[in-house]
DOKEBA-224412 format. One record per residue (C-alpha): residue number from 0; residue in one letter; chain; y, x, z negated. Coordinates in nm, 4 decimals. Layout:
REM residues N
resi;resn;chain;Y;X;Z
NUM;a;A;Y;X;Z .
...
REM end
This chain:
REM residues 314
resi;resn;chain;Y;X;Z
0;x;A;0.0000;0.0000;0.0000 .
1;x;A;0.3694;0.0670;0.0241 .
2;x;A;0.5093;0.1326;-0.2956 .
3;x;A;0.9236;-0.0133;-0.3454 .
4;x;A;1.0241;0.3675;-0.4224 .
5;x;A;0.9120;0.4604;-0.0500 .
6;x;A;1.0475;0.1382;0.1065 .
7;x;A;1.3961;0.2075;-0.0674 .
8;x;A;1.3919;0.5268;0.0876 .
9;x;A;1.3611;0.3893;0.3842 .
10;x;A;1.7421;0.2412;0.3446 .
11;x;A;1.8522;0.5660;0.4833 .
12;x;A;1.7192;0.4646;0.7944 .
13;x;A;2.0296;0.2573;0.9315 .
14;x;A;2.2631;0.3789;1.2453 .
15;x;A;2.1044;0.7083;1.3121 .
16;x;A;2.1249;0.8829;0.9467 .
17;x;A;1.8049;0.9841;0.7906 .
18;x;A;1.8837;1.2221;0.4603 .
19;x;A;2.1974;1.1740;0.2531 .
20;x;A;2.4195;1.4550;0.4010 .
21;x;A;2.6476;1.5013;0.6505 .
22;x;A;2.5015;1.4970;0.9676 .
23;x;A;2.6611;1.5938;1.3520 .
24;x;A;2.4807;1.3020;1.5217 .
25;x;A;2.4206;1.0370;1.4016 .
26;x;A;2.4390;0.8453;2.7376 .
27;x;A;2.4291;0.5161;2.7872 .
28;x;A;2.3343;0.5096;3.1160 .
29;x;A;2.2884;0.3080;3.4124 .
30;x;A;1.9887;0.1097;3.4308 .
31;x;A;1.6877;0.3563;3.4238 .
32;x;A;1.8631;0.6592;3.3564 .
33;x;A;1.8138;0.7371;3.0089 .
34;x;A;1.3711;0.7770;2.9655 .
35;x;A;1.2063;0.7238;2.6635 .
36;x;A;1.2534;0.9166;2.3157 .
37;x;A;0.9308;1.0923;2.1621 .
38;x;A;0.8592;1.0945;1.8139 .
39;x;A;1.0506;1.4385;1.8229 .
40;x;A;1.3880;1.2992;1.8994 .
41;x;A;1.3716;1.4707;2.2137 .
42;x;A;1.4644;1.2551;2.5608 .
43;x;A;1.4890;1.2721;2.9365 .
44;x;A;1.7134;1.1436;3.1052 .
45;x;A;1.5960;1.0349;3.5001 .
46;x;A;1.8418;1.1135;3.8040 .
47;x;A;1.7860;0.8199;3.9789 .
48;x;A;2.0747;0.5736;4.0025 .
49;x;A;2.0523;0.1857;3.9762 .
50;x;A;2.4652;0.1528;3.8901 .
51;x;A;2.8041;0.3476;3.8757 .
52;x;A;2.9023;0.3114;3.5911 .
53;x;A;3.3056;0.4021;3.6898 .
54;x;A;3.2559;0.7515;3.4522 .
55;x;A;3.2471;1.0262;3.7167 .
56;x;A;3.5487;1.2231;3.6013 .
57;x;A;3.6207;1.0902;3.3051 .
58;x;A;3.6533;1.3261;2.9718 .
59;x;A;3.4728;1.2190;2.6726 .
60;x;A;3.4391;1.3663;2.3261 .
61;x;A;3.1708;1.2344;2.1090 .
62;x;A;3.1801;1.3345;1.7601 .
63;x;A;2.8978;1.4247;1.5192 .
64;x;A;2.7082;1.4516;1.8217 .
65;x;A;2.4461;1.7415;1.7594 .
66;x;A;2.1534;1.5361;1.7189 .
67;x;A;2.0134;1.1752;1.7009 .
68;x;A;2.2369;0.9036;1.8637 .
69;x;A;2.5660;1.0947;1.9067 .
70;x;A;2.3574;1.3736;2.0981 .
71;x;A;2.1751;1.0641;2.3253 .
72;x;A;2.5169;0.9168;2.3608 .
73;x;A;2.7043;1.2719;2.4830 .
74;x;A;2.3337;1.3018;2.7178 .
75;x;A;2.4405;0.9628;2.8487 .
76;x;A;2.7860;0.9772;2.9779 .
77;x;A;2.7110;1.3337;3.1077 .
78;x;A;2.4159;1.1796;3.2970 .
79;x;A;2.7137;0.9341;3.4406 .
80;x;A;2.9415;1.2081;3.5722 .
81;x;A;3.1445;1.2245;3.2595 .
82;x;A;3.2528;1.5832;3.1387 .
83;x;A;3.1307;1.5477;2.7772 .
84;x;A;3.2722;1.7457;2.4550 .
85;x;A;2.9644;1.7667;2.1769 .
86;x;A;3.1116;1.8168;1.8381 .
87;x;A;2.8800;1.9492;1.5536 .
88;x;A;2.9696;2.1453;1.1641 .
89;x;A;2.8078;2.4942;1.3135 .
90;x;A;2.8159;2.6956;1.6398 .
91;x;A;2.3947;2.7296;1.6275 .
92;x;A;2.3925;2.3328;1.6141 .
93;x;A;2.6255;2.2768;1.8857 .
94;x;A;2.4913;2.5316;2.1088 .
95;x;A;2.1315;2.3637;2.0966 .
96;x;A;2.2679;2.0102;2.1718 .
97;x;A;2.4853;2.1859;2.4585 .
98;x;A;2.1627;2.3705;2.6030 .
99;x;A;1.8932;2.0170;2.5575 .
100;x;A;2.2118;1.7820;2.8034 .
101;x;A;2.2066;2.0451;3.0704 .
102;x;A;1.7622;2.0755;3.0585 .
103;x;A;1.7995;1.7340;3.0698 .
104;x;A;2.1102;1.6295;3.3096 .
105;x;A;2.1133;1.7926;3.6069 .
106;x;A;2.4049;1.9604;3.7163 .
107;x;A;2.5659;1.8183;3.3365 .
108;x;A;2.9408;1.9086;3.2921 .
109;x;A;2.9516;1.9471;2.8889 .
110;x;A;3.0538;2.1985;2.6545 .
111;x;A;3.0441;2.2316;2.2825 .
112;x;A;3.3400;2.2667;2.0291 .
113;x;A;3.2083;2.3200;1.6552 .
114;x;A;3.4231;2.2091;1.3447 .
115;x;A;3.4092;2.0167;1.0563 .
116;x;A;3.5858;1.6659;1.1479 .
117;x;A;3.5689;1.5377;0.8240 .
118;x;A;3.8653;1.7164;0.7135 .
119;x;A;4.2455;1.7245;0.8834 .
120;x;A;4.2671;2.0684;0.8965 .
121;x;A;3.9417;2.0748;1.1048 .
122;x;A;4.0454;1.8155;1.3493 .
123;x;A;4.3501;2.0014;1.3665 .
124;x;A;4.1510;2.2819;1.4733 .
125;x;A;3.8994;2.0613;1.7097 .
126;x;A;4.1991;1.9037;1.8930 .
127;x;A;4.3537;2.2664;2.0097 .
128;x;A;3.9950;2.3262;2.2163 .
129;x;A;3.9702;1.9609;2.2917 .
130;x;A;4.2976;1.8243;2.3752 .
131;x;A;4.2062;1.5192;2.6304 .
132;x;A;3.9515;1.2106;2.6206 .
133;x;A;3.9731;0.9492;2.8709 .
134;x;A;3.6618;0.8384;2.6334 .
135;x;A;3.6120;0.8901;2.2018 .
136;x;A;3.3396;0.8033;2.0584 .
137;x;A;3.3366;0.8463;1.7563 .
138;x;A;3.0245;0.8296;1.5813 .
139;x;A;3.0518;1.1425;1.3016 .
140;x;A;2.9025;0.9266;0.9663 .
141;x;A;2.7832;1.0377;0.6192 .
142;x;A;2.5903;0.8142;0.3518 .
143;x;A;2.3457;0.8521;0.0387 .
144;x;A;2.2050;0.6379;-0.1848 .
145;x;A;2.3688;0.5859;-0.5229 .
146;x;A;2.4326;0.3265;-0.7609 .
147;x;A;2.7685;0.1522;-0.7928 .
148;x;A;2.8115;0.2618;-1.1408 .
149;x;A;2.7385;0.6376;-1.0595 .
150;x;A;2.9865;0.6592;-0.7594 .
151;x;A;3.3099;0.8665;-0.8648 .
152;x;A;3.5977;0.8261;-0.7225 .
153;x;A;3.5388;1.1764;-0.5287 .
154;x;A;3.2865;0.9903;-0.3445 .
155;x;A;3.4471;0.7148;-0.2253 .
156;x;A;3.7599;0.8841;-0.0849 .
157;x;A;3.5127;1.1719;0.0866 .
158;x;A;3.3311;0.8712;0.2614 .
159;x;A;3.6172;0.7517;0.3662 .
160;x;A;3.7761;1.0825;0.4893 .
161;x;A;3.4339;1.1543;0.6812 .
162;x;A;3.3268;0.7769;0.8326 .
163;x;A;3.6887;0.6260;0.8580 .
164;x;A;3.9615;0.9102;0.8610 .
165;x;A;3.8068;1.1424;1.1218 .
166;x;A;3.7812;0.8362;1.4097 .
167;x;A;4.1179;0.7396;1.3158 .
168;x;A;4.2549;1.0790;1.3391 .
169;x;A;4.1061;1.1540;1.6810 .
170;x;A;4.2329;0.8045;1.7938 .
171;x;A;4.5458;0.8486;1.6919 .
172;x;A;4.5787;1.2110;1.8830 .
173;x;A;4.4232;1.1060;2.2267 .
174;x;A;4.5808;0.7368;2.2578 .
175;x;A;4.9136;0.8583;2.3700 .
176;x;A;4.7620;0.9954;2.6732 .
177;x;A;4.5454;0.7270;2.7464 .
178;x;A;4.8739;0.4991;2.7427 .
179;x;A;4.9782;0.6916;2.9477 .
180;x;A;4.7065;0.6479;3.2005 .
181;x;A;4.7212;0.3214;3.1241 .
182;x;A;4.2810;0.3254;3.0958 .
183;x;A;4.0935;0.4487;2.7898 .
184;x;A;3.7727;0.3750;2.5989 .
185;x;A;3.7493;0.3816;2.1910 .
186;x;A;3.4148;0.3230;2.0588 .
187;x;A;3.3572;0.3486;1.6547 .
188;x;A;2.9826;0.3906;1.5809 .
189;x;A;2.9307;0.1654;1.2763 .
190;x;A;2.6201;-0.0505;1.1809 .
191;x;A;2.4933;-0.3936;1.0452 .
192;x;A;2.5442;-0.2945;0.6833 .
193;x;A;2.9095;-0.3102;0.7815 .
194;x;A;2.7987;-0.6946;0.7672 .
195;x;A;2.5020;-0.6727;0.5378 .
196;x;A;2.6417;-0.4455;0.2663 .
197;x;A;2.3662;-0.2585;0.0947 .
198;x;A;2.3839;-0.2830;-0.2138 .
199;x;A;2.2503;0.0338;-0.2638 .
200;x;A;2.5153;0.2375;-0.0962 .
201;x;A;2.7871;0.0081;-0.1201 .
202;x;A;3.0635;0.3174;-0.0631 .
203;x;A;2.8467;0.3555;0.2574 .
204;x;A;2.9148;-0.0132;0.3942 .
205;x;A;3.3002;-0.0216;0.3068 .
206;x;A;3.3226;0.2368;0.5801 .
207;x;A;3.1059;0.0997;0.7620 .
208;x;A;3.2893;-0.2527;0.7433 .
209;x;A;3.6642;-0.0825;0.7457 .
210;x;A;3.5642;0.0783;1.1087 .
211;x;A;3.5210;-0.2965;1.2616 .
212;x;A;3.8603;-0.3196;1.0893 .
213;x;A;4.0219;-0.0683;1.2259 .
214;x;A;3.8762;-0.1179;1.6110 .
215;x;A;4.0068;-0.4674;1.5743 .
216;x;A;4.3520;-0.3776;1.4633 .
217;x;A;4.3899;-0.1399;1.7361 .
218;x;A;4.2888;-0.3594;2.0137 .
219;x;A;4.5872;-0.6254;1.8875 .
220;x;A;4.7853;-0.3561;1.9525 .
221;x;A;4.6435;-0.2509;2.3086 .
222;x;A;4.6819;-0.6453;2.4275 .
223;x;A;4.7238;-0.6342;2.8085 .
224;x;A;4.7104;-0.2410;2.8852 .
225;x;A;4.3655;-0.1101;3.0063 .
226;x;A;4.2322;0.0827;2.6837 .
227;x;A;3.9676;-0.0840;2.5283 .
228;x;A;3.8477;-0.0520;2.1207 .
229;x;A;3.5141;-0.1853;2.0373 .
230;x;A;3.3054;-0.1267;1.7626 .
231;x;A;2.9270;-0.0851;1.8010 .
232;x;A;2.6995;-0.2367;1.5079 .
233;x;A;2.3716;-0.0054;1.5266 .
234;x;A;2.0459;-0.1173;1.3224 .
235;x;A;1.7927;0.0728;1.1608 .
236;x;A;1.7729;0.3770;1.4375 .
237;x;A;1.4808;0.6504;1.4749 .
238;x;A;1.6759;0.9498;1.4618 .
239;x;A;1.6774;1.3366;1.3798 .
240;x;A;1.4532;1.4010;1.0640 .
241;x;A;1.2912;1.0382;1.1111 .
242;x;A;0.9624;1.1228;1.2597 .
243;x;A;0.8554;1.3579;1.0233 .
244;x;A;0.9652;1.1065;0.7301 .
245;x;A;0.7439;0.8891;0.8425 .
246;x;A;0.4448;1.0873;0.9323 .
247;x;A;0.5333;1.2666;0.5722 .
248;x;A;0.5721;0.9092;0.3439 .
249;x;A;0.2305;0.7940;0.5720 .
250;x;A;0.0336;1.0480;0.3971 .
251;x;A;0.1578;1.0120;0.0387 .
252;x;A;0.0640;0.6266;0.0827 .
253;x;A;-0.2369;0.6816;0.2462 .
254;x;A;-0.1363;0.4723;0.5596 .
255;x;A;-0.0604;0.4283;0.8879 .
256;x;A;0.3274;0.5217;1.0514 .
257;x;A;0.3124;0.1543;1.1769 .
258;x;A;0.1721;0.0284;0.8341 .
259;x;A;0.5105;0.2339;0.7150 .
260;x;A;0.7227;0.0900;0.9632 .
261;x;A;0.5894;-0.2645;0.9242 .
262;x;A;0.6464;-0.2373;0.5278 .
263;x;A;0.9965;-0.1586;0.6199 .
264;x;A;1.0928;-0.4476;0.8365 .
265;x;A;0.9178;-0.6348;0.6084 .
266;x;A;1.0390;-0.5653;0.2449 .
267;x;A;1.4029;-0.4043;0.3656 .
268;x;A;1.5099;-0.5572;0.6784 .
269;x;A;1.3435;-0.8409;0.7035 .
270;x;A;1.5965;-1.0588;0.9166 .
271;x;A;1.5249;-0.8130;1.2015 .
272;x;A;1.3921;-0.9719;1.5383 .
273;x;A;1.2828;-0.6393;1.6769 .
274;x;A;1.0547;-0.5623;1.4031 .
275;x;A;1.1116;-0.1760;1.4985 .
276;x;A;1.3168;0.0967;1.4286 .
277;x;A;1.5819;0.1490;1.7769 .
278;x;A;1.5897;0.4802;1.9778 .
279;x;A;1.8825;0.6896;2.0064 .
280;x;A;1.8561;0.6349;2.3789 .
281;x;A;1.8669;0.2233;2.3235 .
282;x;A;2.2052;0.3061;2.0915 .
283;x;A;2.3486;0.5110;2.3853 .
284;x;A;2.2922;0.2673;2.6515 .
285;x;A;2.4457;0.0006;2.5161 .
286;x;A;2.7421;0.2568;2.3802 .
287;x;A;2.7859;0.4174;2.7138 .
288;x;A;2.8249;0.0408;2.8996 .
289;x;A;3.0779;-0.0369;2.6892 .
290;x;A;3.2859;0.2921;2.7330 .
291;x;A;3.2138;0.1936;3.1573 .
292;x;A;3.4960;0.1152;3.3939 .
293;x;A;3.2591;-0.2728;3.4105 .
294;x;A;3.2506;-0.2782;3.0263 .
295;x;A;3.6415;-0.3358;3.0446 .
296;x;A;3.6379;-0.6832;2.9551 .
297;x;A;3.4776;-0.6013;2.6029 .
298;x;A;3.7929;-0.5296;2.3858 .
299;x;A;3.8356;-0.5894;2.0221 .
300;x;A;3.4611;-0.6380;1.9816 .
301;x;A;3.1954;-0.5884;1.7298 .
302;x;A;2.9404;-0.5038;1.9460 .
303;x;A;2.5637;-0.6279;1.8286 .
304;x;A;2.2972;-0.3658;1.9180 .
305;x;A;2.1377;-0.4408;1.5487 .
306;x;A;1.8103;-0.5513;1.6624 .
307;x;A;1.8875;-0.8688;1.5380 .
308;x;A;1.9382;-0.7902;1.1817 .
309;x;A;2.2471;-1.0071;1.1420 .
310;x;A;2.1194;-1.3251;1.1184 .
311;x;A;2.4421;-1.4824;1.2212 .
312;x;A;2.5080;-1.6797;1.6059 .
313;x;A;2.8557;-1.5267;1.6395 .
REM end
């Protein structure tokens, strides 16, 4: 059986994150373009074309993007024609993600710029090797699990720094030009527990919940120009670390992966209607559509790609 300790580790399975640290990572492409994940985390991404997407020659800087769904997502829009800036803490990390896009993406324009965007002055420092996006994404996130009671007040401005501050601080250097262009994409990674707040991690889901907030806000202020802000709702995501976990609680249990799995779905998400944990290359699909010259009508938007874990019609 599935004992509750393992299943609430399990809650650290939602948008990508798998351990409670920072992580750099936590593609959408046409139709067919982005293949299936292994249990690795690793992807391919298939040169055959079913749609333009409208990103050939667009710049786009994904944040936290190292590993996980921000890596699938930067794989994406370089497999589109975009020239792609992967952002990750360390040089080693960066240069990994940088090398596994161009194995994978043929002919993939896409560089790496390393630096701590949790903080101003590493922004700061970011922005000066990546001046210009046509298209942000920013999906750089943090979490743990901790009681309410036990959450100092360090905590909760450092979550908000990492998950809230660091998107708000690259929008707010790259919309100027985009207004200028008059055409832009904005995309804040967030999750259903911006909805569902876990009680468990409750510092987690204000951020999570203030990043709909903020997209929102900054649409009403983009009303009629052709920059778009959306915010994607991710659910619980196979990502970086996650295989292992499960392989790793499977034996301590004496079960199955898909008897691990199942227990989840069942005992911790049970509203899900997928019944399985997404792939960062599902995330990135849907993420690199709406940062697409079609997805231009989606503006101000909480984008659903939760599996169905908000039980809610609208």
């Amino acid at each position: 059986m599935i004992d509750g300790s393992t299943l609430k580790e399990f809650t650290f399975l939602d948008a990508g994150l798998t351990a409670p640290t920072v992580l750099s990572g936590s593609a959408a492409a046409s139709p067919g373009s982005v293949g299936e994940g292994d249990s690795r985390g690793h992807f391919t991404i298939e040169q055959e074309k079913n749609m333009d997407l409208g990103l050939r020659g667009k710049s786009a800087v994904v944040s936290g993007s190292t590993a996980g769904i921000g890596l699938a997502i930067a794989a994406a829009l370089a497999s589109e024609g975009a020239s792609v800036v992967v952002n990750g803490r360390t040089e080693a990390r960066v240069a990994a993600a940088v090398e596994q896009i161009r194995q994978k993406v043929k002919e993939a324009q896409v560089r790496g710029v390393a630096g701590d965007l949790g903080t101003s002055d590493g922004v700061e420092a970011f922005l000066k090797q990546a001046p210009e996006a046509d298209v942000l994404v920013n999906n750089l996130g943090i979490f743990e699990v901790k009681p309410f009671a036990e959450i100092p007040d360090a905590d909760w401005l450092r979550f908000f720094e990492v998950n809230v501050l660091s998107g708000v601080r690259l929008t707010r250097h790259y919309l100027p030009a985009m207004q200028r262009k008059n055409w832009g994409r904005v995309i804040f990674i967030s999750s259903e527990s911006a909805v569902h707040i876990p009680a468990e991690m409750i510092h987690y889901g204000m951020t999570k919940t203030a990043q709909v907030a903020v997209a929102r806000g900054l649409a009403e202020s983009l009303v009629g120009t052709g920059i778009t802000v959306n915010s994607v709702l991710v659910g619980p995501t196979a990502s970086e670390g996650e295989g292992s976990f499960v392989q790793n609680v499977a034996k301590q249990q004496g079960v199955t992966p898909a008897e691990v799995e199942r227990g989840f779905f069942e005992k911790m998400r049970p509203t899900s209607l997928l019944k399985r944990f997404e792939k960062p290359e599902e995330v990135a699909a849907v993420v690199t559509f709406v940062a697409s010259a079609q997805g231009g009508i989606m503006n101000g938007t909480a984008v659903r790609a939760d599996g169905g874990v908000v039980k809610a019609v609208l």
